[in-house]
N, C-alpha and C positions, 0 to 999 in steps of 0.2 A: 403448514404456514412456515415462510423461509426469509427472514431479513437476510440481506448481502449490503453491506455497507463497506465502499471502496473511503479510503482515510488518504485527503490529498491536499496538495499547497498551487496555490495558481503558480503560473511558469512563468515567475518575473525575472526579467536578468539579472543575473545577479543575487538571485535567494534561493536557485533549487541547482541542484548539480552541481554546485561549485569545484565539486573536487574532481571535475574533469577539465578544471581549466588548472594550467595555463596551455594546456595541449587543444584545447577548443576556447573558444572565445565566452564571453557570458552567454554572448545573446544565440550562437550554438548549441549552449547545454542546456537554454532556454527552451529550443526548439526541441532537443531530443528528449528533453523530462516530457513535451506535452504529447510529443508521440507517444511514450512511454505508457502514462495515463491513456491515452487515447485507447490503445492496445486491451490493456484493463479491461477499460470502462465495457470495450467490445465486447471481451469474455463473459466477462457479471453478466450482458446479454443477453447471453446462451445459456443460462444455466435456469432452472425452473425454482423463481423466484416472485415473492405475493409480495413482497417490499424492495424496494431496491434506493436505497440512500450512499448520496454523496457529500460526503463529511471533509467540508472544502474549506480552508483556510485564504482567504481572497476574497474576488468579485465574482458572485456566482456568473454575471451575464458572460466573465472569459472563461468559461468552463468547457470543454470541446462538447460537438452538437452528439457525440455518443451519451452525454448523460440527459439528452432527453427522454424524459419521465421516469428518470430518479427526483427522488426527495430529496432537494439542495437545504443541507443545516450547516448552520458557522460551527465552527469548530469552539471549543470552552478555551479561556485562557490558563495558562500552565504550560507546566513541562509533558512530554509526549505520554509520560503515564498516566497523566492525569485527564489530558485527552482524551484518550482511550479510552477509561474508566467513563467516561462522562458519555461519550455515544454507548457504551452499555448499559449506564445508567437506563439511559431514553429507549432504548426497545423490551420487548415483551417476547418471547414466544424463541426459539431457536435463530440463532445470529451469528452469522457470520462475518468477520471484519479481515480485510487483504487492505496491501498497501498499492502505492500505485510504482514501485522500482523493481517490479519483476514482466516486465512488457511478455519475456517468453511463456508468460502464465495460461493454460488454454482452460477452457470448459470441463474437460476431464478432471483436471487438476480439482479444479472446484467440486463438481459433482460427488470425486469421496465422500468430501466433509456433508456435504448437502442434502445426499440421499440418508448415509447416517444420521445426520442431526434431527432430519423429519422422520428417521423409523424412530428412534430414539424416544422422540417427544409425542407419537400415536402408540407407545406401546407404552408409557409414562415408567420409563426408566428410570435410574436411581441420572443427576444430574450429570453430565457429561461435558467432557472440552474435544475440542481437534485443534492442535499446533502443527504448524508449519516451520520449520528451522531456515534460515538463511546462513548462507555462505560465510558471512560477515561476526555469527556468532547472536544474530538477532533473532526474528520470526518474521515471515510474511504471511501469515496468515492465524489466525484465531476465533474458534468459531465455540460456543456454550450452548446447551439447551436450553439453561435458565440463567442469561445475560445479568453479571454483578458485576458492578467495576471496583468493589472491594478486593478482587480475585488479579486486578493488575496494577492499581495505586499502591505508590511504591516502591514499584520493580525498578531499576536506576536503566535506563534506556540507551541505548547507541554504546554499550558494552561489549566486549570480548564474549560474554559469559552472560549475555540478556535473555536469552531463547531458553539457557538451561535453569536459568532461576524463575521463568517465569511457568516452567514447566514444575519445578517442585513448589511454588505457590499453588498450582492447580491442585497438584497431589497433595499438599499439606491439607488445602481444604476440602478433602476428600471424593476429588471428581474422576472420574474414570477416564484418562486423556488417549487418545487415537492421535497417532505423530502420522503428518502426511508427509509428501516426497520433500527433501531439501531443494531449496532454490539457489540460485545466484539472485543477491540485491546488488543492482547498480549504483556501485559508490564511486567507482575508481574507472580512469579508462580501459586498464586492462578489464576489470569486470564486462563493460560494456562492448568490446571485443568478443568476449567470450558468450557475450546474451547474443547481441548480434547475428553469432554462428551457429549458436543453438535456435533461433527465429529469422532466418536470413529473409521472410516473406513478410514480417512484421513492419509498422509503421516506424518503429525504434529501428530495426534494422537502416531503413533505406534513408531516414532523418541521420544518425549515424554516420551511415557513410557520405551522404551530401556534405555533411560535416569536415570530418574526413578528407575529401574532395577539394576541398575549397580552400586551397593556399594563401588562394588574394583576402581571405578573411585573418589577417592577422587575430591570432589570442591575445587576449587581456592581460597586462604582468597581474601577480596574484594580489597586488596589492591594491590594485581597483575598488575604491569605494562601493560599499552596496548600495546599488540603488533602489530608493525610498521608497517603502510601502504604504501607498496610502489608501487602498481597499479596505472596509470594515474586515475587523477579523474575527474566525469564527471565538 
C-alpha cells in the first residue's frame, strides 16, 4: 500500500509564480504553474500507487483533468509546515508527498522512493524517510513509512537551509532517511529555463516558451495587486 500526495495551489494570476514576473506577465506564470502541476500530476500516474491525493489549496473543480481519481482535500490553514504536517497527519500506511515546481519530475524519480517505502513497510522495518533536496535549498519531495507530521511542524520553510534541517529533524527522530536525486524548484526564470531544457517535451516546457513567445503579452510591473482569492481554502 502506497499514498502519493501531490501539495498544490490553484493557478490564479497573480498567487503562483510570481517571481517569474515582471519577465512574464501574471496570467503567463499563471499558465506555466498549471502546466507545471499538470506535468506532475502525469507522473504520480505512472507510478504504482493504492491512494493517490491531491492536497489543493483552491477550487477543486479548476484542478487539471490529470487529477482525475485523486482524492481532492483542502489544504489546513497555516504556514507550509504546518501544512504538511497536517496531510501526514491524515494518512496511514507509507506516503509519499512531492510538490507541484519540478514539472521535470518523471516516474523513475518517484519509483526509488516508492518501491523502498513498500519493501520497507512488508518486511516491518525500523520507520524510515526518503527526502528529495531542491536547488533552492528546500525539498521536493518527502516520503515516511509511518507518516507524523511532528517529524515536519516547525521546520521554518522557503529557507536557504530548509531541506538540511528538515533532514536532521528526521535523523533527530531516529529514522533511517534515503536522500533521492536533487531537483531544480522553479522559483526564478532563470530556474524555469533551465527545467525547460532539462524537459523540452513537457507541458511546462512548451507553456514556457508560448510564454516566452509572446511579446504582444506585455508583463505586469511587479507592483500589480494580487488578485483576490475567493475559492474555499484548504
Amino acid at each position: 500500500m502506497l499514498t502519493v500526495v501531490v501539495i498544490a495551489k490553484e493557478c490564479v494570476p497573480g498567487r503562483v509564480k510570481t517571481r517569474l514576473t515582471p519577465a512574464l506577465s501574471y496570467e503567463q506564470a499563471a499558465s506555466v504553474a498549471f502546466a507545471s502541476l499538470t506535468d506532475t500530476l502525469e507522473a504520480v500516474n505512472h507510478i504504482a500507487a493504492t491512494r493517490r491525493i491531491l492536497a489543493f489549496d483552491g477550487n477543486p473543480d479548476n484542478a487539471p483533468d490529470e487529477a482525475d481519481g485523486f482524492e481532492i482535500i483542502q489544504q489546513a490553514c497555516g504556514g507550509l509546515d504546518t501544512r504538511l504536517a497536517a496531510i501526514f497527519d491524515q494518512c496511514t500506511g507509507p506516503t509519499l508527498l512531492v510538490g507541484m515546481d519540478t514539472p521535470q519530475l518523471t516516474a523513475a524519480d518517484l519509483n526509488a522512493a516508492a518501491r523502498g517505502m513498500q519493501l520497507a513497510a512488508q518486511h516491518g522495518d525500523a520507520a524510515s524517510a526518503w527526502l528529495g533536496f531542491a536547488n533552492d535549498g528546500g525539498f521536493w519531495a518527502l516520503g515516511m513509512t509511518h507518516p507524523d507530521g511532528d517529524h515536519i511542524r516547525g521546520v521554518a520553510m522557503s529557507q536557504h537551509n530548509t531541506g538540511r534541517v528538515q533532514l536532521e529533524r528526521l535523523l533527530d527522530a531516529g529514522l533511517e532517511v534515503s536522500l533521492l536525486s536533487e531537483l531544480i524548484d522553479v522559483d526564478t526564470f532563470a530556474d524555469a529555463v533551465d527545467v525547460a531544457a532539462l524537459a523540452p517535451h513537457s507541458r511546462f516546457a512548451r507553456a514556457f516558451a508560448a510564454a516566452v513567445r509572446a511579446p504582444e503579452l506585455v508583463p505586469a510591473p511587479a507592483t500589480r495587486p494580487v488578485v483576490a482569492h475567493t475559492a474555499a481554502r484548504p
